[in-house]
N, C-alpha and C positions, 0 to 999 in steps of 0.2 A: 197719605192715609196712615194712620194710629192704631194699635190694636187695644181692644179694649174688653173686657173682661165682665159676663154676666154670670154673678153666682147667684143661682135662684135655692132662697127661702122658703121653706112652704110652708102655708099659711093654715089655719086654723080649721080649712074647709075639705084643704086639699084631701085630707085620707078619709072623706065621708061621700066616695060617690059609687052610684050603682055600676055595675058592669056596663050599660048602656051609656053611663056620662062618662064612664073612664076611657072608651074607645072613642065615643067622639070627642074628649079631650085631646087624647091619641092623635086624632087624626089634625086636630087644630094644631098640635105640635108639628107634627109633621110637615103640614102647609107652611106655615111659617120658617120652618126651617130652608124648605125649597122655596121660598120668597127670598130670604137669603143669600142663599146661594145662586138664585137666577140673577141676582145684582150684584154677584163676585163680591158680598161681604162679609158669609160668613168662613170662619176659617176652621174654630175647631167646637165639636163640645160632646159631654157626655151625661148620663144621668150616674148618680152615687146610692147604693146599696145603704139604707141606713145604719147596720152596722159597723165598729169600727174600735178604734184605740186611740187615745191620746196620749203623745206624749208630750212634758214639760219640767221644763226645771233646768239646772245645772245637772242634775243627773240623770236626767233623764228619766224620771220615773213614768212610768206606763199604766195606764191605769182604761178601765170601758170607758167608752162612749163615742162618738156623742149618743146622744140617747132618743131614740124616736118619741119619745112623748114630750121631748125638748121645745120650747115654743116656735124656734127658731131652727129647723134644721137643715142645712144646706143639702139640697136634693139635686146638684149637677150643676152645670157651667156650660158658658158658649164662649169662645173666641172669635169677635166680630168686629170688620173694618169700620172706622168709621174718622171723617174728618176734625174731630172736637167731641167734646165728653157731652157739651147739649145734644147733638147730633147722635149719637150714642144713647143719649136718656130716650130719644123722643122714637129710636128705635125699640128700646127695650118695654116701651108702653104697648108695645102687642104681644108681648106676652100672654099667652093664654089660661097661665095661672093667677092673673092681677085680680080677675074678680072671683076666686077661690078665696082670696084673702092672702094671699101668697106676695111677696116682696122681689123684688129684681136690686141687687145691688151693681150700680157699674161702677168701673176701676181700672182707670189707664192703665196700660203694663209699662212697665217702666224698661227701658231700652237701656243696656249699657255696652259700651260704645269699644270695642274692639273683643266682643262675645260673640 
């Protein structure tokens, strides 16, 4: 087994729900997450606060954001087993932010070899 890497995006819907959809989305999170873990795949994940700093450059220069009204902002991550990056895709399709409008990005992590 592989570890593979889901950074979720959210999507254009995600910050438009009432306290009633945002607990039962809550709670879809959660389910899914103990679906996970009752099949020993998932390993790690967190959700991310949307503010933040970036830095880039040769210098490093420091500057806000990313910025929550960004179309694209990565809203947390999971670390999860899976045998092949198909196999990976077809797990990240339960997501429970896909029909928010929301994106699931996966991405092998890359293993190097005497770390």
């Amino acid at each position: 087994m592989k570890d593979f890497m889901f950074i979720f995006h959210n999507g254009s819907s995600a910050g438009k729900l009432s306290p009633e959809e945002m607990q039962d989305n809550m709670q879809q999170w959660m389910a899914w997450i103990d679906e996970l873990k009752a099949k020993g795949l998932y390993v790690a994940g967190e959700a991310l606060l949307p503010a933040g700093k970036m830095v880039k450059g040769p210098k490093g220069v420091v500057t806000d954001g990313p910025f929550a009204e960004s179309k694209e902002l990565v809203g947390g991550f999971f670390i999860v087993k899976a045998a092949t990056l198909d196999e990976a895709v077809e797990m990240a399709k339960d997501c429970p932010d896909l029909p928010l409008n929301s994106t699931v990005e996966v991405r092998e992590v890359m293993v190097f070899e005497g770390m």
